[in-house]
N, C-alpha and C positions, 0 to 999 in steps of 0.2 A: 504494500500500500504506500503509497507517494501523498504526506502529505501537504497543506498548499494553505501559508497564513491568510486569512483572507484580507487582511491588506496588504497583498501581494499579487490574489487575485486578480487573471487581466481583464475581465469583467465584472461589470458591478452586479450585485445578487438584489433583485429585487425581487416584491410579493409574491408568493407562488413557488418560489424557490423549494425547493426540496433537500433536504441534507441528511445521509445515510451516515451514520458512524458504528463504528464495532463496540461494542459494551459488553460487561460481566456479566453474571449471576447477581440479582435475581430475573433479569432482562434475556429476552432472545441472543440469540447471536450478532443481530444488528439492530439499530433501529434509527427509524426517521424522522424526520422532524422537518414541517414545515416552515416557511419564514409568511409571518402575517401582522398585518395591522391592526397595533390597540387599539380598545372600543375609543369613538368619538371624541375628540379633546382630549386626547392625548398626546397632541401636535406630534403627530405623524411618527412618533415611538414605535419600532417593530418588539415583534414577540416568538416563540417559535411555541408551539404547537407540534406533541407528539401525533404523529399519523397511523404506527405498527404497533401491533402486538394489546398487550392487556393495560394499559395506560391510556391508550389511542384517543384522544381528546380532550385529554389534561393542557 
C-alpha cells in the first residue's frame, strides 16, 4: 500500500469522496468513509461518514 499525505494530494478531494483504509479488530479488514458536509451553518466544515460494515452511518 503506497500511502499519499493528502496535502500532497494532486487533486483536491471534494464531497463525495470516498476513503478506504485498513483497520484492526474490532472492525472489518477495511473500511470506508465518506467525505460530507456539516449540517447547515456550519460554514462549509467537512465530516466523514463511515459507509462499510456495522458502524455504517455513524
Amino acid at each position: 500500500m503506497t500511502w499519499i499525505l493528502l496535502s500532497e494530494h494532486p487533486e483536491e478531494i471534494s464531497r463525495g469522496a470516498v476513503l478506504q483504509l485498513p483497520v484492526r479488530w474490532p472492525y472489518e479488514e477495511t473500511v470506508e468513509f465518506m467525505l460530507a458536509e456539516l449540517s447547515p451553518g456550519s460554514d462549509g466544515r467537512m465530516g466523514l461518514i463511515v459507509t462499510t460494515g456495522y458502524k455504517a452511518g455513524l
